[in-house]
C-alpha positions as CSV (number, residue, x, y, z in Angstrom):
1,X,72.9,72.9,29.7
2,X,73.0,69.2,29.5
3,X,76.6,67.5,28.8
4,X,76.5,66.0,25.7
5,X,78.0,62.6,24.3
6,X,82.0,62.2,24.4
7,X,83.5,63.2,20.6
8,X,84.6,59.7,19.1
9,X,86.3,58.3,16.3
10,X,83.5,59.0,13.8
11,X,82.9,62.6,14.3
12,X,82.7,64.8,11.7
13,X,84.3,68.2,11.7
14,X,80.7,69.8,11.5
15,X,80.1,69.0,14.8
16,X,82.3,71.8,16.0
17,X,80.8,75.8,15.0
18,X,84.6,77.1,16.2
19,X,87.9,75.9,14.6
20,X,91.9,77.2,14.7
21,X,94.7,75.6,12.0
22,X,98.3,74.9,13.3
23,X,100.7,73.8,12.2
24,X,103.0,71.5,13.7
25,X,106.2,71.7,14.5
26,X,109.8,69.2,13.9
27,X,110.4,69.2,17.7
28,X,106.7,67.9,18.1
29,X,107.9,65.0,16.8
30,X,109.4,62.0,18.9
31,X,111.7,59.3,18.4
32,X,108.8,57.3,16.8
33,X,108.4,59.9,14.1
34,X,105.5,61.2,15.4
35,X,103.5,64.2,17.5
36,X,104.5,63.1,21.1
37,X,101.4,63.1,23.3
38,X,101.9,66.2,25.2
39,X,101.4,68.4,22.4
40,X,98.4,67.9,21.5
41,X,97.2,69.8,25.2
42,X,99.5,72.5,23.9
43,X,97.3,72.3,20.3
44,X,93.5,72.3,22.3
45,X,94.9,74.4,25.1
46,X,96.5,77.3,22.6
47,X,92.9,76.8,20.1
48,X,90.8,78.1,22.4
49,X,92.6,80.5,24.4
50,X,94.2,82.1,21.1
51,X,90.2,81.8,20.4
52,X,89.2,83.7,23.6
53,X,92.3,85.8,23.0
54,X,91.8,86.9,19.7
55,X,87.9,87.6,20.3
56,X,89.4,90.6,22.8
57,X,87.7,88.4,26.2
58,X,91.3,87.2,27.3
59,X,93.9,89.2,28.7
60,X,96.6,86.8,29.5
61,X,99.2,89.8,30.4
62,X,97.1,92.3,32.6
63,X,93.5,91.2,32.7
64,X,92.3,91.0,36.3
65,X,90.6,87.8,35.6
66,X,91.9,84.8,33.9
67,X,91.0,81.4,33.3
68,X,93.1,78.1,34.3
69,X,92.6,75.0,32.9
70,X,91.8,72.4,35.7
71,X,91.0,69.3,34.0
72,X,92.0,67.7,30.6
73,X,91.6,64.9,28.4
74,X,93.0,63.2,25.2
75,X,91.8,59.9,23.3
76,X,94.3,59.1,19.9
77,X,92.9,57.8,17.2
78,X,95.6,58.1,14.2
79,X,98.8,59.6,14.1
80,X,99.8,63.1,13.0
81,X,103.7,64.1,12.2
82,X,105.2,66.9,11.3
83,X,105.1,68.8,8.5
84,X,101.1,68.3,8.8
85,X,98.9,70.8,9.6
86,X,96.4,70.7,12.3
87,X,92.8,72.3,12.7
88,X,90.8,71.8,16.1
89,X,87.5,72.0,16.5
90,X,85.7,72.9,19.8
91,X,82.5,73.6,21.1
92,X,81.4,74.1,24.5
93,X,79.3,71.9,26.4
94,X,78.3,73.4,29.9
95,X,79.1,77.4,30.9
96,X,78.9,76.8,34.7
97,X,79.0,79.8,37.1
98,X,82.6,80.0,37.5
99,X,83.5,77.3,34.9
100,X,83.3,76.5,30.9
101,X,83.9,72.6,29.7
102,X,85.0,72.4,26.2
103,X,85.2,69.3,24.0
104,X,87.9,69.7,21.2
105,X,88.7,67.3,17.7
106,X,92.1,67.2,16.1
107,X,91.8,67.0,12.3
108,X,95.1,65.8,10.9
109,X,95.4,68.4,7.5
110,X,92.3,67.7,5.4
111,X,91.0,64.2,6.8
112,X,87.5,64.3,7.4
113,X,87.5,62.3,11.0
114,X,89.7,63.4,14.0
115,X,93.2,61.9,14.9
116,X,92.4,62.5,18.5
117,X,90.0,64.5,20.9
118,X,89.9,65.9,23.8
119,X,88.6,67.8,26.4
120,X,89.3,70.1,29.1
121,X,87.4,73.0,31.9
122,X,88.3,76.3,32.3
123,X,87.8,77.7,35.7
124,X,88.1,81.6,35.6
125,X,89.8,83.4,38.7
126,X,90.9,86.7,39.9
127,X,93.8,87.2,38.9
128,X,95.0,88.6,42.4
129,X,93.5,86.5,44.9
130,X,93.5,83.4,42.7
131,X,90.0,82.8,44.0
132,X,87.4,81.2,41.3
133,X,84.8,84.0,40.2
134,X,82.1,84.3,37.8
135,X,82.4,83.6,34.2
136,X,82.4,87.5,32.7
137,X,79.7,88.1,30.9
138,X,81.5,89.6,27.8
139,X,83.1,85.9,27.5
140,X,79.8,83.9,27.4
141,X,78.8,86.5,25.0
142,X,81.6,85.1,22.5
143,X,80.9,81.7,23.6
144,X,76.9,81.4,22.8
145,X,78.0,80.7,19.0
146,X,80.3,77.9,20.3
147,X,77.9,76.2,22.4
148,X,77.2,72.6,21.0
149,X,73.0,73.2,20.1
150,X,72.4,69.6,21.9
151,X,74.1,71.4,25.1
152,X,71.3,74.0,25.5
């Protein structure tokens, strides 16, 4: 797979096959009233692994392998505040041997263009040994439908 362009200001939320809704929270906020920085890593970060959890290819309690998140990235575009609600949209860009690279979108309740976006890798590792390993093959099973169709 080829890496596709960076997301940007204009994209549109159908650019993503895989989305997860949150909703913020009052202690997201800062003193300038709104969603501190920080948490929107938490927001892409919780999206895909509740993703990955959900889809039974993620055991973050016993699994013998696990993935770690060894790079990340965040552009702002707008601001979002609580009470709003958030939906992220990801897709992945390059499945690597022992590695996945997501790109991710923040969509600020219903607005058509993303409030920020993001990025980040997954490296998957024995849990034990903490040694990188191969991507299972039960999770790029559930990750073919989120692979970005310019990525192949």
């Amino acid at each position: 797979m080829t890496q596709q362009a960076t997301v940007g200001r204009d994209t549109p939320r159908s650019a993503f096959p895989c989305f997860v809704t949150l909703a913020t929270r009052w202690m997201d906020n800062d003193i300038y009233g709104h969603v501190n920085n920080v948490h929107y890593y938490s927001y892409f970060d919780t999206a895909v692994n509740g993703f990955l959890v959900e889809k039974g290819v993620l055991d973050i309690h016993h699994g013998e392998i696990v993935a770690f998140v060894v790079e990340t990235g965040c552009t702002y575009f707008g601001p979002v505040a609580f009470p709003d609600t958030v939906s992220i949209g990801f897709r992945v860009i390059k499945i690597g041997n022992s590695s996945v690279r997501y790109q991710l979108a923040l969509y600020r309740n219903e607005d058509p263009l993303p409030a920020a976006a993001g990025h980040f890798t997954h490296v998957y590792v024995e849990r034990a040994s903490g040694r990188p390993c191969l991507v299972p093959d039960a999770v790029r099973e559930v990750l073919a439908g989120a692979v970005a169709p310019e990525a192949l």
